[in-house]
C-alpha positions in Angstrom: 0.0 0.0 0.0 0.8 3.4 -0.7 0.2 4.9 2.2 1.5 9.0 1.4 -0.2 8.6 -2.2 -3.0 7.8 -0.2 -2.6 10.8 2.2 -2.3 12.9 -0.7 -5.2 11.4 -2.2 -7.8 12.7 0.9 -5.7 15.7 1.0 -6.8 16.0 -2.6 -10.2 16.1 -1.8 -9.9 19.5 -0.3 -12.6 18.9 2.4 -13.0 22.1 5.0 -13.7 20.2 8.5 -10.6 22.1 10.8 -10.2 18.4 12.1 -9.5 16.7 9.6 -7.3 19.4 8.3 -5.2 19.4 11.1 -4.7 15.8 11.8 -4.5 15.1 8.0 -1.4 17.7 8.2 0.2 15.8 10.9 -0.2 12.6 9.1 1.6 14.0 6.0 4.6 15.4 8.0 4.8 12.3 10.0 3.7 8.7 9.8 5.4 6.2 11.4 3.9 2.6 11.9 5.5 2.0 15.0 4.9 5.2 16.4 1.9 5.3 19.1 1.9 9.6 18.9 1.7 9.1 14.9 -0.3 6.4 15.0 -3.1 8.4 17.5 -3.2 11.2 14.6 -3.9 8.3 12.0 -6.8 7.4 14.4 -8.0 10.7 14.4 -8.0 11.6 10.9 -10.3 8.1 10.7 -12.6 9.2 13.6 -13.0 12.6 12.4 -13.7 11.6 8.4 -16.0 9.0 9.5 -17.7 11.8 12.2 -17.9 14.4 9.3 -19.7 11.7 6.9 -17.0 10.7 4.2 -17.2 7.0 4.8 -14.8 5.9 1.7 -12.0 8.6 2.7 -12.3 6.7 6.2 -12.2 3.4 5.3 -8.8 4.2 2.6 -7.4 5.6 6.9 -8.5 2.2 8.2 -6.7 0.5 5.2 -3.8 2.3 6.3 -4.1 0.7 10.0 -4.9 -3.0 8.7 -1.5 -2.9 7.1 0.2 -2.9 10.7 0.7 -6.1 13.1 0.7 -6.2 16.8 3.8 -6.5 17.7 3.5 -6.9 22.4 2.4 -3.3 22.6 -0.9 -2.2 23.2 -0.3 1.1 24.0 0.7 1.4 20.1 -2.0 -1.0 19.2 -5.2 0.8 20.8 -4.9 3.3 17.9 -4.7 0.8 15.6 -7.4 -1.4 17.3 -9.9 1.8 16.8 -9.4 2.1 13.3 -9.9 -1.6 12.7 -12.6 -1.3 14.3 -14.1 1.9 12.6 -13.3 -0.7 9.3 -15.2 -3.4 10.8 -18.2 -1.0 11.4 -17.8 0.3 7.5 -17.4 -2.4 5.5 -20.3 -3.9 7.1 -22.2 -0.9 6.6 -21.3 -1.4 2.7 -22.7 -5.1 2.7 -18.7 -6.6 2.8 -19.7 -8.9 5.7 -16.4 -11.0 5.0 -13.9 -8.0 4.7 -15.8 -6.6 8.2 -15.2 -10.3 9.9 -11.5 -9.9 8.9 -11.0 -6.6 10.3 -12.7 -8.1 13.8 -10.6 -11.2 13.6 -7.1 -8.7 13.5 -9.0 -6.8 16.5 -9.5 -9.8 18.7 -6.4 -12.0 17.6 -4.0 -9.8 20.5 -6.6 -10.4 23.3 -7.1 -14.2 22.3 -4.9 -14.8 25.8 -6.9 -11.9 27.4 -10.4 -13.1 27.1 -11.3 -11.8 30.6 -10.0 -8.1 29.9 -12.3 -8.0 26.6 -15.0 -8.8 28.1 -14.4 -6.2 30.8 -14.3 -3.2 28.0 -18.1 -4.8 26.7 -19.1 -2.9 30.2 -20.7 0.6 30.1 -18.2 1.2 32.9 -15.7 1.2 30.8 -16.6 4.5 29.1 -15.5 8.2 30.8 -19.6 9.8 31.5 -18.8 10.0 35.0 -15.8 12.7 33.5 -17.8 14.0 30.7 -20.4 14.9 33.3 -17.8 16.6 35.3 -16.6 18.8 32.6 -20.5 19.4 31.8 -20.7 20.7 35.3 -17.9 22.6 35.1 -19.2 24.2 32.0 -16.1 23.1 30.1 -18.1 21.3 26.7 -14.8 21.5 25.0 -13.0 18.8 27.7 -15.9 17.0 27.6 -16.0 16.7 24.2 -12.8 15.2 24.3 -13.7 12.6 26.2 -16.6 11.6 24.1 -14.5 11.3 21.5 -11.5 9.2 23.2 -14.6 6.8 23.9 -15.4 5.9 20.2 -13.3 3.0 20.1 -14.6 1.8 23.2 -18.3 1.9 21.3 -16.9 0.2 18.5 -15.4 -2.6 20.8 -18.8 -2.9 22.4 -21.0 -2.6 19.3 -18.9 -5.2 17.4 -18.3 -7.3 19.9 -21.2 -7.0 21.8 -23.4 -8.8 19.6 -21.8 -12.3 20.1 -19.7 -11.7 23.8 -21.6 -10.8 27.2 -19.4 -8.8 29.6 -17.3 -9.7 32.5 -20.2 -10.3 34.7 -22.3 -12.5 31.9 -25.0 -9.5 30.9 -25.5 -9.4 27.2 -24.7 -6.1 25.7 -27.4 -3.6 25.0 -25.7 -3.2 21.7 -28.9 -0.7 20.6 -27.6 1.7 23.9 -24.5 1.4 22.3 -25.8 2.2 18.8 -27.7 5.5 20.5 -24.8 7.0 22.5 -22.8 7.0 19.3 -25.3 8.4 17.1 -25.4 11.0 19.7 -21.6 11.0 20.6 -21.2 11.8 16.8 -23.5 14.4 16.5 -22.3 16.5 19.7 -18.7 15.9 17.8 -20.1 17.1 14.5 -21.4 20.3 16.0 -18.9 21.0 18.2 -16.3 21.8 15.7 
């Protein structure tokens, strides 16, 4: 894969989102695979095309991510895990139920030995509302914001796992919660911007 051709090929597409501007920029002036910091920005070009609506930029991001193996480190992986994820979520989306099971197979091949800890992040626990409703309180939407969005890959864990895991403590997921605090995660995003 060509992954600056690709770059250049979303950059090409001129879009106007100040998001996706800015973390397409630090993609072009930086990419390294092995890189968590660079690999973060790759995340959040992905989270911020698919937020705006351009589904097919987004998936060409998640392409980039699928081209990258775990190699012991999940602090470098979670990035990567979230764009997988976001693939999963698209090429399902586009009727491409095989390419969207391979994508969730690279997902849950690094926690295969951590069974237990997946099934701990299927939990609505596992998501920051107790922080977002402290930076609501504080009347800080822009911190709170923030939060929502570091929580997207946890939604994407839950919705595409959800369906076929229960969590730690053996409750299925409520996978149409899930569904409804993204729709509105996404939207907050969308307008905050």
């Amino acid at each position: 894969m060509d992954i600056p051709a690709t770059l250049r090929q979303i950059e090409a597409l001129a879009l106007k989102e100040k998001p996706i501007r800015a973390a397409l920029r630090k993609c072009l002036r930086k990419l390294s695979l092995k890189s968590s910091r660079d690999l973060a920005n790759l995340s959040d070009l992905g989270l911020w095309l698919y937020i705006y609506g351009y589904p097919e930029p987004a998936l060409a991001v998640c392409e980039i991510a699928n081209t990258v193996e775990f190699a012991g480190d999940f602090v470098v992986w979670t990035p990567v895990e979230t764009l997988l994820l976001l693939g999963a979520r698209l090429q399902r989306a586009q009727g491409r139920r095989a390419k969207a099971a391979a994508y969730a197979k690279k997902v849950a091949a690094p926690m295969a030995a951590h069974t237990e800890a997946l099934r701990r992040r299927l939990s609505f626990d596992w998501l920051s509302d107790a922080s977002i409703a402290r930076c609501l309180r504080k009347g800080d939407l822009r911190a709170a914001n923030a939060w929502r969005f570091s929580d997207l890959g946890s939604l994407f864990l839950m919705s595409e796992f959800g369906r076929t895991l229960p969590d730690l403590d053996g409750n299925a997921v409520d996978v149409a919660r899930v569904e409804a605090k993204l729709a509105e995660y996404i939207d907050l995003l969308k307008g905050a911007r």
